[in-house]
C-alpha positions as CSV (number, residue, x, y, z in Angstrom):
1,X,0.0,0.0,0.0
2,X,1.8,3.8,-0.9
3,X,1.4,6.3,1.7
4,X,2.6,9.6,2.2
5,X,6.3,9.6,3.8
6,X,6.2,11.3,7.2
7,X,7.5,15.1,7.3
8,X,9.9,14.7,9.3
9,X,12.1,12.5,7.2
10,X,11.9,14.8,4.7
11,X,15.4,16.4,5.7
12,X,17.2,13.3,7.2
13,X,20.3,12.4,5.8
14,X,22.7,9.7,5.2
15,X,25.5,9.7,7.9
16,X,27.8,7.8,4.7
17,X,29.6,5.7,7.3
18,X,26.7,2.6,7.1
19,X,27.6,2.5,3.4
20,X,30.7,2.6,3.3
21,X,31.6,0.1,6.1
22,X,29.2,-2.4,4.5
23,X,31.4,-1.9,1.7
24,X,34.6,-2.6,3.8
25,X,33.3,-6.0,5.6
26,X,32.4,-7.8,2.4
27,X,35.0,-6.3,0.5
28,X,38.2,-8.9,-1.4
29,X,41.3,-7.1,-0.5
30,X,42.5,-6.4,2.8
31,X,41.5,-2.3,3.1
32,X,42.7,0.5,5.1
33,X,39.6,1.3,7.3
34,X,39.4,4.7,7.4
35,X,35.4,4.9,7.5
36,X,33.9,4.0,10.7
37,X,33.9,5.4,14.3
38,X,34.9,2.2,15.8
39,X,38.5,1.8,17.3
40,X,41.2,-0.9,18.0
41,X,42.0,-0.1,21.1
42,X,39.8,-2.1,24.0
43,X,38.7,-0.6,26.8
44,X,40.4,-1.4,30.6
45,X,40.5,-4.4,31.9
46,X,38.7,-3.9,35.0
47,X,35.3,-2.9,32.6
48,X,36.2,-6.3,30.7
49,X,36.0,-8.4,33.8
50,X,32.7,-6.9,35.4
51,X,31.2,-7.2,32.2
52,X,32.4,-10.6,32.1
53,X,31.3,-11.5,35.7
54,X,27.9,-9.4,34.9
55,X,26.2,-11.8,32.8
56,X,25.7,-14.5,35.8
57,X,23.9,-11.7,37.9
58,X,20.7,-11.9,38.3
59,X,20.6,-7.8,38.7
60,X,21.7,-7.6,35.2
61,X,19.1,-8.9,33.4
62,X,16.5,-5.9,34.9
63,X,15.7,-2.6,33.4
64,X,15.6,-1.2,36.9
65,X,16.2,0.9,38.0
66,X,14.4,3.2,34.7
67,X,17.0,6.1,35.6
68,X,19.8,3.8,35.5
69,X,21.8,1.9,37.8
70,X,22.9,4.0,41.3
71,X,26.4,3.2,40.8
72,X,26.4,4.3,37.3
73,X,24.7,7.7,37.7
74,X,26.7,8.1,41.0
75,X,30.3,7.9,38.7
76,X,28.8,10.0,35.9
77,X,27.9,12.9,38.6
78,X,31.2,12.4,39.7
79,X,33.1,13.0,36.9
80,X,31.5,15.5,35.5
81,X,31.3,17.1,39.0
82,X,35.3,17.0,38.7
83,X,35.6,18.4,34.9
84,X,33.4,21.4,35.8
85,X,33.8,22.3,39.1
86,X,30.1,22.3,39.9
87,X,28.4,20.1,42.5
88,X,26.5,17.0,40.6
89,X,24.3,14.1,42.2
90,X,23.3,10.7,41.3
91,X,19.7,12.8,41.0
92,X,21.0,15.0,38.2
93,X,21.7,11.9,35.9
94,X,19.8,9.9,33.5
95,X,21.5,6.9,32.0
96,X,20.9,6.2,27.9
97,X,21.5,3.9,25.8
98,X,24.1,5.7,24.1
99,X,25.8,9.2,23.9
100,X,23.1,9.5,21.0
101,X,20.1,8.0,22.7
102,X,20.9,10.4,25.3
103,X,21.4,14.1,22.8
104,X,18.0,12.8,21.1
105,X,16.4,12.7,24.3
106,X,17.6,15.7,25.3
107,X,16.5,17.2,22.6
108,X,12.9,15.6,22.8
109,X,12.5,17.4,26.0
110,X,13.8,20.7,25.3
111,X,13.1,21.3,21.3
112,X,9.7,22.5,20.2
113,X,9.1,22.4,16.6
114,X,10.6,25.0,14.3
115,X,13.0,26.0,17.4
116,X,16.5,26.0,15.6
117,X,19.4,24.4,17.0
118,X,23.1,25.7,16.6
119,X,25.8,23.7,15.8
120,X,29.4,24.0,14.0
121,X,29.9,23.2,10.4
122,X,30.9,20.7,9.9
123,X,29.1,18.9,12.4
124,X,28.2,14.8,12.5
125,X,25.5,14.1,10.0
126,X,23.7,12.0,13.0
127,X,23.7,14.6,15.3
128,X,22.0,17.1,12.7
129,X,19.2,14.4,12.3
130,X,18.2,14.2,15.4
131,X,17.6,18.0,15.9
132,X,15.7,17.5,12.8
133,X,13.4,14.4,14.7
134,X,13.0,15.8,17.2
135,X,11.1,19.1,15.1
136,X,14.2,21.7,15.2
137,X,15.6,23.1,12.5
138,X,19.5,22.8,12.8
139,X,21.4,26.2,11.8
140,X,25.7,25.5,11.4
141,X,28.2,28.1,12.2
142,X,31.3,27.4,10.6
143,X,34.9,26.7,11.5
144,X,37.0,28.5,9.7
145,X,39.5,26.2,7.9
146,X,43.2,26.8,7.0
147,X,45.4,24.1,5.1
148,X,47.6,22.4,7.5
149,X,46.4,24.6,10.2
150,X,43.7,24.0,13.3
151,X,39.9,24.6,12.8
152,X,38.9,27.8,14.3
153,X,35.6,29.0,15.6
154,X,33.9,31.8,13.3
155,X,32.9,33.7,16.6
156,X,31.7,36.7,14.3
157,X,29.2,34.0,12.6
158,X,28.4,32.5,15.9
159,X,26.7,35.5,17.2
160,X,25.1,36.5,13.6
161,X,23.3,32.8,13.6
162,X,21.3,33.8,16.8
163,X,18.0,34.6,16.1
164,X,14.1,35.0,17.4
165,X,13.9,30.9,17.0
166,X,17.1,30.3,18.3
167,X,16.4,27.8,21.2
168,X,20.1,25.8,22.1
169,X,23.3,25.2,21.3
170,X,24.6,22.1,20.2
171,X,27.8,21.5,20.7
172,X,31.0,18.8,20.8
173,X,34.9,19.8,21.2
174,X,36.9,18.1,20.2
175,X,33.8,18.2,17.3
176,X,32.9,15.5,15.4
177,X,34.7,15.2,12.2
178,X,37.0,18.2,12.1
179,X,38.9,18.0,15.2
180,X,38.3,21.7,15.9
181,X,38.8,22.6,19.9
182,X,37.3,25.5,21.3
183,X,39.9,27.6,22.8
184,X,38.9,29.7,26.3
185,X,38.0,32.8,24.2
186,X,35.2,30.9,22.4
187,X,33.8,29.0,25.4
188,X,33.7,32.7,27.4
189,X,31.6,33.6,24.1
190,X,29.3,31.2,24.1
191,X,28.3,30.8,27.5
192,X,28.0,34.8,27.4
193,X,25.3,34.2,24.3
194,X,23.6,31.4,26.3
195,X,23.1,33.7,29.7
196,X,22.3,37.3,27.8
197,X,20.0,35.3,25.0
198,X,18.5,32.6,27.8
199,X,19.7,29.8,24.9
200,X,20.2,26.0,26.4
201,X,23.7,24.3,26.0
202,X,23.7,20.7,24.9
203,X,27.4,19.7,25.3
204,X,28.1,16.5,23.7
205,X,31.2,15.3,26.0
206,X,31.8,12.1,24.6
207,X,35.2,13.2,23.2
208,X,36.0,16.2,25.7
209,X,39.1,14.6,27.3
210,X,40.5,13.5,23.9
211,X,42.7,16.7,23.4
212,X,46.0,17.1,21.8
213,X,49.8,19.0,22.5
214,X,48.9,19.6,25.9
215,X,45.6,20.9,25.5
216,X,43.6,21.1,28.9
217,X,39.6,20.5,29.4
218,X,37.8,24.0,29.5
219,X,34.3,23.0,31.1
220,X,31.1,25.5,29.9
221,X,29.0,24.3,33.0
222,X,31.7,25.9,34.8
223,X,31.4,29.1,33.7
224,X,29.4,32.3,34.9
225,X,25.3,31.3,34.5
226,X,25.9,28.7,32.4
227,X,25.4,25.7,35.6
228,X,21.9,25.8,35.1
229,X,21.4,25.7,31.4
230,X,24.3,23.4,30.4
231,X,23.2,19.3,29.8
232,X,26.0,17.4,29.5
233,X,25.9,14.4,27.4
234,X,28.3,11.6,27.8
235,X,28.8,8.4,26.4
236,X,31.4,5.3,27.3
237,X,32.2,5.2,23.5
238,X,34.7,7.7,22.4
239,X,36.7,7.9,25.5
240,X,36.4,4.7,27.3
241,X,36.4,2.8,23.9
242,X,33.3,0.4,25.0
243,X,31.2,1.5,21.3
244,X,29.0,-2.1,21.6
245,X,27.6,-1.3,25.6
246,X,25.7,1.2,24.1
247,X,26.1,3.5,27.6
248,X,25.8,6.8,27.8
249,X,25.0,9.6,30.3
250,X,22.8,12.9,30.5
251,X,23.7,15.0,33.4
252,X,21.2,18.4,33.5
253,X,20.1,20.9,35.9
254,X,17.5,19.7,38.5
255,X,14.6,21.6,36.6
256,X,14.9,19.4,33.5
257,X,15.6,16.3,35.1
258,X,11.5,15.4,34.9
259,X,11.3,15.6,31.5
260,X,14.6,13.9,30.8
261,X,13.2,11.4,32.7
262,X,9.1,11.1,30.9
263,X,10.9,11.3,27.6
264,X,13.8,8.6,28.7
265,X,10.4,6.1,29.8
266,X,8.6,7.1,26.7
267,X,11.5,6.1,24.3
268,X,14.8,3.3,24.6
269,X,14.6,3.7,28.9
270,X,18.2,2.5,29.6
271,X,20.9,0.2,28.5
272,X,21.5,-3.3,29.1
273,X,22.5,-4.0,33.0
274,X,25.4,-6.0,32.0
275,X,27.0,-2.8,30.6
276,X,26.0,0.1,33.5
277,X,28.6,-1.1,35.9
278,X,31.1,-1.8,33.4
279,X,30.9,1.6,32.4
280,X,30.6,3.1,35.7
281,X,33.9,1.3,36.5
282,X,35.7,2.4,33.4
283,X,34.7,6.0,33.8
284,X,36.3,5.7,37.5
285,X,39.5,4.1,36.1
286,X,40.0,6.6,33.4
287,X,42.9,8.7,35.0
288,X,45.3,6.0,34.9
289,X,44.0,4.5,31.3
290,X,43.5,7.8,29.4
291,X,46.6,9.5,29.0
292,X,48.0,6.2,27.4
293,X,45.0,6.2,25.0
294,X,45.0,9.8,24.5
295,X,48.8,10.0,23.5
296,X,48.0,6.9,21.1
297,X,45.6,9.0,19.6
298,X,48.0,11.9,18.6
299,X,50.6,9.4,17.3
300,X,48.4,7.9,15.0
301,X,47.5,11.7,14.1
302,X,50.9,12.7,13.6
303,X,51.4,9.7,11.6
304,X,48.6,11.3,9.2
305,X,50.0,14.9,8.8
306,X,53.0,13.5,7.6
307,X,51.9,11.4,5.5
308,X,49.4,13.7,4.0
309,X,51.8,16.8,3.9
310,X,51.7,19.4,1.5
311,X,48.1,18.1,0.8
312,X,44.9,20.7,2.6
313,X,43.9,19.1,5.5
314,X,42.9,20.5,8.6
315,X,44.8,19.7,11.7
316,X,42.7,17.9,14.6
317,X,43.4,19.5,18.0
318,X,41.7,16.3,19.5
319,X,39.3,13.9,18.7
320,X,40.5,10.6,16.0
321,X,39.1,12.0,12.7
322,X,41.0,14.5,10.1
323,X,39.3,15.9,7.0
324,X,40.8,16.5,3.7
325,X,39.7,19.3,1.0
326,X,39.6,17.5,-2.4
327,X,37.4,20.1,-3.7
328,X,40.7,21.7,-4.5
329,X,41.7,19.0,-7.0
330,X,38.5,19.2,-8.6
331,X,36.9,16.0,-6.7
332,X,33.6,16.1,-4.6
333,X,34.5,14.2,-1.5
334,X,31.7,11.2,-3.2
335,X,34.2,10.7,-5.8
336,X,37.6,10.8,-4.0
337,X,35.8,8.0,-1.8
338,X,35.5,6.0,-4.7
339,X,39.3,6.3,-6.0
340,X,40.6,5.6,-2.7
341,X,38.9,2.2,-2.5
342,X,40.6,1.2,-5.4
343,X,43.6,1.9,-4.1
344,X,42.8,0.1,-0.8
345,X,41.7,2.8,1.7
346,X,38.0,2.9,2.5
347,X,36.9,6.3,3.6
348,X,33.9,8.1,4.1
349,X,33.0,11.2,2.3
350,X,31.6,14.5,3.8
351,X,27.8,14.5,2.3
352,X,25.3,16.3,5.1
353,X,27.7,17.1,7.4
354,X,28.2,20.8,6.2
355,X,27.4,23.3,3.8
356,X,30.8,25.5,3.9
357,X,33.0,22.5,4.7
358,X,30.7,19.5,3.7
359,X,31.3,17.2,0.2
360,X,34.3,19.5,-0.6
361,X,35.9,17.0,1.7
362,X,36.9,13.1,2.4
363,X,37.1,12.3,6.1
364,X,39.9,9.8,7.7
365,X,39.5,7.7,10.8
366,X,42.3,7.2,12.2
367,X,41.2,5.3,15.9
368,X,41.1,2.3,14.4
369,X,44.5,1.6,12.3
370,X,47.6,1.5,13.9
371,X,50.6,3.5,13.0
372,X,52.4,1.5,11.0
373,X,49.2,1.2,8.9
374,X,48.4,4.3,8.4
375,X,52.2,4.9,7.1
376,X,50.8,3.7,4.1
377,X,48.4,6.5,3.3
378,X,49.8,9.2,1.8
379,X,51.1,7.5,-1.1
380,X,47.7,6.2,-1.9
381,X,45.9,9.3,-1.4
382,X,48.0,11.2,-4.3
383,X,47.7,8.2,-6.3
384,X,43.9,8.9,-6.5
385,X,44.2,12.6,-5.9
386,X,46.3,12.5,-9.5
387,X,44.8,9.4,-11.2
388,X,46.0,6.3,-12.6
């Protein structure tokens, strides 16, 4: 039977990675995998026992508590308590079943229709769906891009994009794909257009400690007004490498913590309970596992930027993704996809992630190749930059 498509897939895009990795698992010759968001790196061992040991408790196999598990929401209060120098509780924490379960719910409870939503261009194609599910309109701010240099901030834009239907802020540093950090000077901004234009932050933390050369956490909750209209979303993904728990975290104000909640019960509720304590004891093990992660991180990203140099690519400040501009060799980013497979790199292209700095680019993965791997690259990137 045909029936009308509902409205608000009208403007949902393709995120590219499903594609392209389907491409990769059932592909003949062994591939660089540049694509996906998955890494190589497991997560601690402590998280790999209690999972282990998880599976034979009874407690597990519950979806109670509906808020999460106390030890989980107590850990997540905890560190975010300790990144931003506010005071957080177990009761200011709903647990989701992912980082992106938890920004859609977020967003279910704080978005009316037609409210717009800013984020950065580029921003993750997923992330720009789910403002657009849950009925807001998403309106990107750009970083401005120099070749071979760090992703800046267009702080002039930034205050230009605010507007009568501006609701919230979106945002992720290290972002998601560019790499781009927000220096103190752009967070100072921002939380001073959140208090004088009463906007809502959504801070998307799952990548927030994976920072480059030195670079230091600067908290927004943490700043003058911004405590009470900051949600922080976590996830055990990015930084604690556990992608398949499907755990993440939503930390908020107390007077949005009931309709985190009703929307929470009304959509996935929470994750499996054989992944909540695993998570909550990898997030409390992180001090001594991170910096060894982090600084395998910037290896691997270093290990790019000489491989690719000479080429236009903009330096990640954090994060494990790098973009390259093959609009300047006359390729959409959909093309140069399809060159590089033939030379053996599978890599995802730029589509709906940006309008300044969206298909004019090819993205690279680097969290889940090692170094000597990825020591193959550049060679195979001016092979199909320059043809046959």
């Amino acid at each position: 039977m045909l029936r009308t498509r509902p409205a608000r897939l009208q403007h949902i895009a393709s995120i590219g990675v499903d594609r392209m990795g389907a491409i990769a698992d059932h592909f003949s010759a062994d591939l660089l995998r540049l694509e996906n968001l998955d890494t190589d790196i497991p997560p601690t061992k402590e998280a790999l026992d209690v999972t282990r040991q998880a599976i034979a408790h009874d407690s597990s196999n519950s979806y109670l508590p509906f808020v999460g598990q106390d030890r989980l929401r107590a850990s997540a209060a905890a560190h975010v308590s300790a990144l931003s120098g506010q005071h957080y509780k177990m009761d200011h924490v709903v647990i989701s079943a992912g980082g992106l379960s938890g920004i859609l719910n977020t967003l279910l409870a704080t978005v009316d229709t037609g409210d717009e939503v800013i984020v950065t261009d580029p921003t993750y194609a997923g992330l720009l769906n789910r403002i657009r599910l849950a009925g807001g309109v998403p309106r990107q701010v750009p970083f401005d891009f120099t070749a071979g240099g760090e992703w800046k901030l267009n702080q002039t834009a930034l205050r230009a994009a605010i507007g009568p239907q501006t609701r919230a802020m979106l945002l992720m540093s290290p972002s998601m794909p560019s790499g781009g950090v927000f220096d103190s000077s752009d967070w100072h901004l921002i939380g001073q257009l959140c208090v004088e234009k009463d906007l809502l932050l959504i801070l998307d933390s799952a990548m927030e400690r994976l920072l480059f050369d030195g670079r230091a956490v600067i908290h927004p909750a943490g700043l003058p007004g911004m405590a009470e209209r900051t949600v922080i979303v976590g996830a055990a993904s990015k930084e604690l490498r556990m992608i398949g728990w499907r755990v993440g975290w939503i930390v908020a104000p107390e007077w949005l913590i009931p309709d985190l909640i009703a929307v929470s019960l009304a959509n996935v509720v929470v994750p499996v309970g054989i992944a909540q304590e695993a998570a909550a004891v990898a997030l409390e093990h992180t001090a001594s596992d991170l910096p060894g992660y982090v600084g395998e991180l910037e290896r691997r990203r270093d290990a790019i930027v000489s491989e690719l140099a000479g080429l236009p690519f903009g330096l990640p400040a954090g994060g494990w993704s790098m973009l390259l501009r093959v609009s300047d060799f006359g390729f959409t980013g959909t093309q140069m996809s399809e060159r590089l497979l033939e030379r053996g790199v599978c890599a995802t292209a730029m589509t709906g992630w940006g309008i300044e700095h969206g298909d004019q680019y090819i993205r690279f993965v680097f969290a889940n190749e090692p170094v000597g791997r990825l020591l193959t690259l550049g060679d195979k990137v001016r092979a199909a930059l320059e043809g046959v």
